[in-house]
VOPAGU-2260 file (C-alpha; in pm, 1 decimal, decimal comma):
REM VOPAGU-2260
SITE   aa  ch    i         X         Y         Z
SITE  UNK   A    0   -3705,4    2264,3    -961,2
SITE  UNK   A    1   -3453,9    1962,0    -856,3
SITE  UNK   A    2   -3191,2    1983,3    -613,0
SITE  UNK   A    3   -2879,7    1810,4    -643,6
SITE  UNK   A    4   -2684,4    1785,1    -277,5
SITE  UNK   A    5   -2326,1    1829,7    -238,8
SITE  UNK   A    6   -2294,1    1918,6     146,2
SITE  UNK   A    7   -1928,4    1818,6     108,8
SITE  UNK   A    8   -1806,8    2134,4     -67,4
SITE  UNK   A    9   -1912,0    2354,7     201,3
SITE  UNK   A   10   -1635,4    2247,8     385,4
SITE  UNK   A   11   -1435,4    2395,9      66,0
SITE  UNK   A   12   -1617,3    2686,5      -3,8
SITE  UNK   A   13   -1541,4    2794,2     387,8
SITE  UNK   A   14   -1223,0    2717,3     403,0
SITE  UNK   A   15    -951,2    2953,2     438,6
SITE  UNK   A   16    -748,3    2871,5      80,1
SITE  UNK   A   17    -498,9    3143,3     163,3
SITE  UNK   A   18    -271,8    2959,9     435,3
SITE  UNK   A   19     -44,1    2669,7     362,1
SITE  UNK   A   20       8,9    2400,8     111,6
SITE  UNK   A   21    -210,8    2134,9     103,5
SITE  UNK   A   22      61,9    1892,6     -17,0
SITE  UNK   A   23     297,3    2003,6     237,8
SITE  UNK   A   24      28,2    1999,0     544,9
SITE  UNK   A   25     -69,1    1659,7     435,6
SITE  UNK   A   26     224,3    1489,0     330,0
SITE  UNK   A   27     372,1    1596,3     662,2
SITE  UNK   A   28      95,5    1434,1     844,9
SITE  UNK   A   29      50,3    1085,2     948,7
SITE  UNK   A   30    -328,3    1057,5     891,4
SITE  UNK   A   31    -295,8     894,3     552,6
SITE  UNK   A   32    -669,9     747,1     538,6
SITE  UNK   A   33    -784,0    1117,7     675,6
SITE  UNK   A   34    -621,7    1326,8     446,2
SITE  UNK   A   35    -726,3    1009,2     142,1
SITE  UNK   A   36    -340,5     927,4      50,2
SITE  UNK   A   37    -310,6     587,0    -103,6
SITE  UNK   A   38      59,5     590,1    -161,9
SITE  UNK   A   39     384,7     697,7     -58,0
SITE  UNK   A   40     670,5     686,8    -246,8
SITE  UNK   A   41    1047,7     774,5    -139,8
SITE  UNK   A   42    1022,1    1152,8    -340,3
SITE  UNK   A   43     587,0    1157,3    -380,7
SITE  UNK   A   44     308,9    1083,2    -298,6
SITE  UNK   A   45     -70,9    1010,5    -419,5
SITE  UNK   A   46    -374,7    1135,7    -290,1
SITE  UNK   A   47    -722,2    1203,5    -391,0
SITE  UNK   A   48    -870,2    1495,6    -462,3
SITE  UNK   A   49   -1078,6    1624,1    -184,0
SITE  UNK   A   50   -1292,0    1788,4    -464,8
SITE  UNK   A   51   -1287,8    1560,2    -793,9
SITE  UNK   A   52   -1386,8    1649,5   -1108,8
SITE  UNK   A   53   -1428,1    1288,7   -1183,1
SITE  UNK   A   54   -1471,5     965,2    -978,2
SITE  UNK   A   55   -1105,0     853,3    -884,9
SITE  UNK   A   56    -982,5    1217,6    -969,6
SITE  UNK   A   57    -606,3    1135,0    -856,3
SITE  UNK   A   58    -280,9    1395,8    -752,1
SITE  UNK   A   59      55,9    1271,9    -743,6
SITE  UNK   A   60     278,3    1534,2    -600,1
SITE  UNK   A   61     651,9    1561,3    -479,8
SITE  UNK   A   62     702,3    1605,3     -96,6
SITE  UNK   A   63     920,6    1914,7    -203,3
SITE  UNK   A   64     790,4    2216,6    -198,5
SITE  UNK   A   65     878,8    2334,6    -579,8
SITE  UNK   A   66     659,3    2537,4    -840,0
SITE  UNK   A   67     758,4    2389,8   -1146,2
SITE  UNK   A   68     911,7    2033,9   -1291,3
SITE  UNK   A   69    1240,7    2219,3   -1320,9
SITE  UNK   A   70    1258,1    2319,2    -942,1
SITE  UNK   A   71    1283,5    1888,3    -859,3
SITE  UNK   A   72    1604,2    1742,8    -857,9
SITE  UNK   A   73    1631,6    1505,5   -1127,5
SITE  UNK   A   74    1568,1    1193,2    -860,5
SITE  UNK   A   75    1222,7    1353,4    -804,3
SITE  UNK   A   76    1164,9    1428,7   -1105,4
SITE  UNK   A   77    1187,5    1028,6   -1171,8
SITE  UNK   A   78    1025,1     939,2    -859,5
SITE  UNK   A   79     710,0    1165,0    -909,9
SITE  UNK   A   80     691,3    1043,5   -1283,8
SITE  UNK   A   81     743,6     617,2   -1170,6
SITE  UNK   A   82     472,4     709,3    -905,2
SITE  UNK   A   83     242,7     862,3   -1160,7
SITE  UNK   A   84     248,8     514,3   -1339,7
SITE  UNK   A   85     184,9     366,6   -1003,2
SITE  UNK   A   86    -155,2     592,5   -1020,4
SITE  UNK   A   87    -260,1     512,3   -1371,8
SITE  UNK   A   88    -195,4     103,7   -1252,8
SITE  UNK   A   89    -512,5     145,5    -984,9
SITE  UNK   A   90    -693,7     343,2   -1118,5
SITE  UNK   A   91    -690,0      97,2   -1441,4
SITE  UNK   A   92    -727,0    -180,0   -1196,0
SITE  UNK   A   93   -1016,1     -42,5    -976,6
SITE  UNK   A   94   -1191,2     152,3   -1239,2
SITE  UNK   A   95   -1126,5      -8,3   -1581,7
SITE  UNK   A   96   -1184,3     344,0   -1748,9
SITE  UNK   A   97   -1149,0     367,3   -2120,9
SITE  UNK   A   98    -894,5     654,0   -2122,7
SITE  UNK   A   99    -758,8     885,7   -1825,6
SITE  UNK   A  100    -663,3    1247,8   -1805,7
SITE  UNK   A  101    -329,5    1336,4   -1706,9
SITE  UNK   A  102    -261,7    1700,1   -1670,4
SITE  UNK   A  103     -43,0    1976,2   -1516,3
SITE  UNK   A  104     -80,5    2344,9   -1470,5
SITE  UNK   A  105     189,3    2592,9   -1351,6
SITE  UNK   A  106      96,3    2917,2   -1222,4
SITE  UNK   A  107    -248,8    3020,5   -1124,2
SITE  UNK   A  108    -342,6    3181,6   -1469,2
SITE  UNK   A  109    -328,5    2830,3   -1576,1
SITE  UNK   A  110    -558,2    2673,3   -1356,2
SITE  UNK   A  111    -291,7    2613,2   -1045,9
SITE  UNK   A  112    -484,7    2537,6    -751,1
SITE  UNK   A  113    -145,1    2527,1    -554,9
SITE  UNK   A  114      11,1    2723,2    -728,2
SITE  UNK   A  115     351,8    2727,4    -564,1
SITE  UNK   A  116     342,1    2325,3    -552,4
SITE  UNK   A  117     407,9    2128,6    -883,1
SITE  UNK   A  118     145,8    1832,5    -924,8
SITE  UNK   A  119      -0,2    1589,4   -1168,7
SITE  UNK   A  120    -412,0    1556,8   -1190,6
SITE  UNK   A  121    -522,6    1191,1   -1362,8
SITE  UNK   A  122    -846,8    1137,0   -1415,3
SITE  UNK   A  123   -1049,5     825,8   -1528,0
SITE  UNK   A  124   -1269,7     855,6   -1827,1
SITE  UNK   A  125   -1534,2     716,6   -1983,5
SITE  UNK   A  126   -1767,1     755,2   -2342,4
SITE  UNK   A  127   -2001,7     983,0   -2251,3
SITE  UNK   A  128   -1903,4    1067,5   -1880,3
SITE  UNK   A  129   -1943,0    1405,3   -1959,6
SITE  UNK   A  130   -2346,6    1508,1   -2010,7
SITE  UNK   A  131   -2563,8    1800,3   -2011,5
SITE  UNK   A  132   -2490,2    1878,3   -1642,9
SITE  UNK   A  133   -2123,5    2027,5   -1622,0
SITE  UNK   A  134   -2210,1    2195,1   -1937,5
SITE  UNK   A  135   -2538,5    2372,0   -1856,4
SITE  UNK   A  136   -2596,7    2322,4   -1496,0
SITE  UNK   A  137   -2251,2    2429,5   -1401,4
SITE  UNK   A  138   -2256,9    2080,5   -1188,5
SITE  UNK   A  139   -2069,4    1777,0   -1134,2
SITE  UNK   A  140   -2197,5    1435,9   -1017,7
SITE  UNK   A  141   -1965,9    1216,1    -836,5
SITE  UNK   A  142   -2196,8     876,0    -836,2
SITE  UNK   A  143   -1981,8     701,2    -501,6
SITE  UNK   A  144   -1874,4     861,2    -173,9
SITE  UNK   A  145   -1496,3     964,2    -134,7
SITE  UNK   A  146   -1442,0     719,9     108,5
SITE  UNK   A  147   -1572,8     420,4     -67,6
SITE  UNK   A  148   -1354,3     576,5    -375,2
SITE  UNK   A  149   -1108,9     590,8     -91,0
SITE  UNK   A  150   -1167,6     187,0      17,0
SITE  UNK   A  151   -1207,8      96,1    -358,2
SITE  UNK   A  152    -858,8     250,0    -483,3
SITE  UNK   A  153    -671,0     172,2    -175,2
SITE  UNK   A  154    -780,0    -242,1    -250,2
SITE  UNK   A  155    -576,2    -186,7    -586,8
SITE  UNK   A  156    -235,8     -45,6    -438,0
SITE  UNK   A  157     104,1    -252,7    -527,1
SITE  UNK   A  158     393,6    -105,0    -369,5
């Protein structure tokens, strides 16, 4: 039998998911390169996921604490969508993917991580970048480190 290695979640799977908002918590903080936030906007921000489903796996997320699109004021509504953009633009420019996932999901029935937090996933994608092993082994692989994600996205930031 093969192993596959991915000491990184445990700090996920033992983490207490129950207390605070992510977004919130790390927003507030001003450890931008420890908490993997590449930009900051006047109304958002974008960070990586922690625990990608993709290389480059991207969240762009108001700093206000709202559940749904309609809970934003209309100038964070704009902000969080012109910062979006500002996501797809390095992500293009670091990763040259041939498409990218952009997604939301309200509520945790529909896949809310945060549930009480509104924010936008974007993934690069590529032909083929999904095989056999999220579909039978129930397992991602992430080919480059998060920091060196981290150093590559960050080298491809206009403000």
């Amino acid at each position: 039998m093969k192993r596959l290695w991915a000491p990184w979640r445990m700090e996920y799977l033992m983490s207490d998911k129950a207390d605070g908002c992510i977004f919130c918590e790390k927003a507030a903080e001003d450890e931008d390169r420890k908490n993997m936030i590449l930009l900051r906007s006047r109304a958002s921000f974008v960070m990586m996921n922690a625990y990608p489903y993709n290389n480059g796996h991207l969240m762009v997320a108001p700093y206000t604490h709202a559940a749904t699109l309609a809970d934003l004021a209309d100038e964070e509504r704009c902000d969080l969508i012109e910062t979006l953009a500002k996501a797809e633009g390095i992500i293009e420019r670091a990763f040259h993917p041939q498409g990218m996932n952009m997604g939301i999901n309200l509520g945790h029935c529909a896949g809310a991580g945060v549930p009480g937090h509104v924010h936008v996933h974007i993934l690069p994608r590529w032909e083929g970048d999904t095989n056999f092993m999220p579909v039978l082994g129930e397992t991602r692989v992430i080919p480059e480190l998060l920091m060196q994600t981290y150093e590559r996205l960050l080298e491809h930031v206009e403000e």
